[in-house]
C-alpha positions in Angstrom: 0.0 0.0 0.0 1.3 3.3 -1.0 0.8 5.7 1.5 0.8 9.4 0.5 0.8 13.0 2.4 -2.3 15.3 2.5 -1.5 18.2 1.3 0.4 16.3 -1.7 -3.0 14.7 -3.3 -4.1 18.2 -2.7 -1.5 19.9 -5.1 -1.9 17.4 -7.1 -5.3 18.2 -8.0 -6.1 21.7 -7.7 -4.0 24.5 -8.7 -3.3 27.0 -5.2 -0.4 29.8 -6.3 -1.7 33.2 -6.3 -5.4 31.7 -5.3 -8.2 33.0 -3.3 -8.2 29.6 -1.2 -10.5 29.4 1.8 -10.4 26.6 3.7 -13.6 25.3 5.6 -13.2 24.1 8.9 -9.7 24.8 9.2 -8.9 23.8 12.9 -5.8 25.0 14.4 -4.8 26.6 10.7 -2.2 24.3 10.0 -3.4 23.9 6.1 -3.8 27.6 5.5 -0.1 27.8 7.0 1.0 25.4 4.0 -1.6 27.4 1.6 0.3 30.3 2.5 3.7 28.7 2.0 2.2 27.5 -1.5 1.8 31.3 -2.7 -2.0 31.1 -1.9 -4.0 33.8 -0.5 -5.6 31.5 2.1 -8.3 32.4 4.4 -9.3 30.1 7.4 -13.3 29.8 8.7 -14.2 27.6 11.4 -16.6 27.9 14.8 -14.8 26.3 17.4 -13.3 28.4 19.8 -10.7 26.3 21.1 -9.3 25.0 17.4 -9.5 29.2 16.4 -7.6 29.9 19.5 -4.3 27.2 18.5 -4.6 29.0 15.0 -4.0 32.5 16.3 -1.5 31.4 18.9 0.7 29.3 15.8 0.3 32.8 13.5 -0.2 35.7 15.6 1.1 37.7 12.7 -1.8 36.8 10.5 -5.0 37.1 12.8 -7.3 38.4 9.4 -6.2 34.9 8.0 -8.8 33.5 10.2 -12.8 33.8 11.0 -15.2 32.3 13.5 -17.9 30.9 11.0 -19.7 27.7 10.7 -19.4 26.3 6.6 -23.1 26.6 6.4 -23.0 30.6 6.8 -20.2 32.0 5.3 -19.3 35.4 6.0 -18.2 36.3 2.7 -19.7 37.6 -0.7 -20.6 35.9 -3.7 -17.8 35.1 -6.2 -15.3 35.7 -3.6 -13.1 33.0 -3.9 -11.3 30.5 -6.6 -10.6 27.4 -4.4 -12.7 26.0 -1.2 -11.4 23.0 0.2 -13.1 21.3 3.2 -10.1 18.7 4.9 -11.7 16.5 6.8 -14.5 19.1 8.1 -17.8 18.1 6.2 -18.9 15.5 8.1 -18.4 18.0 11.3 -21.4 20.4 10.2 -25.0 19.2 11.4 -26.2 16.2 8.9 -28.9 19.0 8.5 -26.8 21.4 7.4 -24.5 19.7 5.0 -26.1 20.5 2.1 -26.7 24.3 3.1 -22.7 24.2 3.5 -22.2 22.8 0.3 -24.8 25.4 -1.4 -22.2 28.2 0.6 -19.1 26.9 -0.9 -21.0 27.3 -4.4 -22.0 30.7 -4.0 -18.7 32.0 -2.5 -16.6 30.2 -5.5 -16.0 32.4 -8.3 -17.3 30.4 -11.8 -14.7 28.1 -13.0 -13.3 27.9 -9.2 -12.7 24.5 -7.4 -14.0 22.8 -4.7 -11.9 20.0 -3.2 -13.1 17.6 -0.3 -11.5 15.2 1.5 -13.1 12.7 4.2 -12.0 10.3 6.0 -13.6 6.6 5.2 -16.5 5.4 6.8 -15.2 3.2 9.1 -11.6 3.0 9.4 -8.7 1.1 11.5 -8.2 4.7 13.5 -11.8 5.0 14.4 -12.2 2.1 16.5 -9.6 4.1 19.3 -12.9 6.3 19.6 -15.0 4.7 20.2 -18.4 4.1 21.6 -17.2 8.1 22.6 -16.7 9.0 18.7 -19.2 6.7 16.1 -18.6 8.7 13.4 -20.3 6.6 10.5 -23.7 8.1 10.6 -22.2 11.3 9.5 -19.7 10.7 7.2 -22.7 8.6 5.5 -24.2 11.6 5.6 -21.7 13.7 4.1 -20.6 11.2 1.4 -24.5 11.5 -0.3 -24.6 15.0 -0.1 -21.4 15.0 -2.0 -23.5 12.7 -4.6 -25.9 15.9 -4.8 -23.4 18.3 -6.6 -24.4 18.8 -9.9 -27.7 19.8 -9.1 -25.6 22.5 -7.3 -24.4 24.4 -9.6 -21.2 22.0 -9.9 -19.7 19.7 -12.7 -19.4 16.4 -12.2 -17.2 15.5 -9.6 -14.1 13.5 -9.9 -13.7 11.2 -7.0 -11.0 9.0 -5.8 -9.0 7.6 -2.6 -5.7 7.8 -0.9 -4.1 6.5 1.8 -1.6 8.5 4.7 -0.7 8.3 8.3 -1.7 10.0 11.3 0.9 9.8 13.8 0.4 11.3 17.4 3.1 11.8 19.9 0.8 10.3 23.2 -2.4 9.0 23.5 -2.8 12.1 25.5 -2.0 14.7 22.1 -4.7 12.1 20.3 -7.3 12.9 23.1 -6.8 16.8 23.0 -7.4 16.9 19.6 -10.6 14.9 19.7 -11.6 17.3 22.2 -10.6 20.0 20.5 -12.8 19.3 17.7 -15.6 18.8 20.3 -15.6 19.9 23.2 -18.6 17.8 23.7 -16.6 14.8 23.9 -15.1 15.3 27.2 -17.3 14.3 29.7 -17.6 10.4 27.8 -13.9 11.0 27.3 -12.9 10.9 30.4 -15.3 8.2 31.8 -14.2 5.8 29.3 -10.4 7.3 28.9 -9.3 3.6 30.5 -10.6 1.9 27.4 -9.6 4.7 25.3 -6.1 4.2 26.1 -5.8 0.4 25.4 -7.4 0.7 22.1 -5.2 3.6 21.5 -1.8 1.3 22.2 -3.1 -1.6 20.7 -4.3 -0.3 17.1 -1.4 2.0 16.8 2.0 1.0 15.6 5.0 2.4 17.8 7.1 4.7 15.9 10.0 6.2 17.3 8.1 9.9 16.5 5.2 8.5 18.3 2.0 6.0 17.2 1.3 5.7 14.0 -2.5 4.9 12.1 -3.1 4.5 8.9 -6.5 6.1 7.1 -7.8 6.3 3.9 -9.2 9.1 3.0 -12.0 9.5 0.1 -11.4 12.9 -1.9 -13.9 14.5 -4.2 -13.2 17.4 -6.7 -15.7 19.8 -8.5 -15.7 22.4 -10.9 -18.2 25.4 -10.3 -20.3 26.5 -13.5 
């Protein structure tokens, strides 16, 4: 199995130098980092307070580079931008609002612009350190048909494909801050089944000398607007 980077497949597939690039979901801002070391202008939009407050602190000089919006209400004007990308953030907006945050990324791309969407598979070898505290299938079902729904939205028809990568944490204890960090909801069930967490942690992951490696695949989907 070939196992690729990210942000790679990303280049790979859509053109980001001298782009517009907003980035949905964004986290702790390390994609618009590389964006910005790419030549992109890249703008950052996400609603969790603790993942906007890591991207601030890691690039205090760029505090504009970053918004507090959810995908499905974008604070930004039609036609505003030539690349969207949501990494692995999709399946985090409400099942009921998935297809309103699609709609958003339509009207914000300029025509010709691309949107590029990566999510992690179903059910993967990573997933079962979660849970029963993270179950993500349900959404990332959810996410997956809405993605099916694109044409109709003003899109062309999508080209689709997979990859495969690592995520490698340095503790069990960096892998539980950033599930929490994503949702804060998570800690109270966290930290009652942390016990459990922690074996299934150590005994899925693979020691690396950097820390404990998992592989995931990750199913990508990219789309022209007309």
């Amino acid at each position: 199995m070939t196992l690729r980077r990210a942000n790679d497949v990303l280049a790979e597939n859509v053109e980001v130098a001298d782009r517009d690039v907003l980035d949905v979901g964004c986290g702790d801002g390390g994609l618009v980092r590389w964006l910005r070391s790419q030549g992109a202008r890249a703008v950052g939009a996400d609603c969790g307070a603790e993942m906007l407050r890591r991207a601030l602190e890691a690039d205090p000089g760029h505090s504009d580079s970053y918004v507090d919006a959810p995908g499905q209400a974008l604070p930004f004007d039609n036609d505003s931008f030539d690349v969207v990308i949501f990494s692995n953030s999709l399946h985090h907006v409400p099942s009921s609002d998935m297809a309103q945050a699609l709609d958003e990324a339509a009207r914000v791309l300029r025509p010709g612009g691309a949107l590029y969407v990566a999510e992690p598979e179903l059910d993967g070898p990573e997933d079962s350190v979660g849970y029963p505290v993270i179950d993500e299938v349900a959404v990332r079902t959810a996410a997956q048909q809405e993605l099916g729904q694109l044409v109709r939205r003003g899109f062309s028809s999508p080209h689709r494909f997979e990859f495969s990568s690592e995520a490698v944490f340095e503790s069990f204890d960096q892998w539980c801050t950033l599930a929490v960090g994503i949702d804060p909801e998570r800690a109270a069930a966290m930290e009652i089944h942390k016990a459990d967490l922690d074996r299934q942690f150590h005994r899925i992951g693979e020691r690396r000398p950097d820390g404990w490696a998992f592989t995931r695949r990750t199913l990508v989907t990219v789309a022209v607007a007309r």
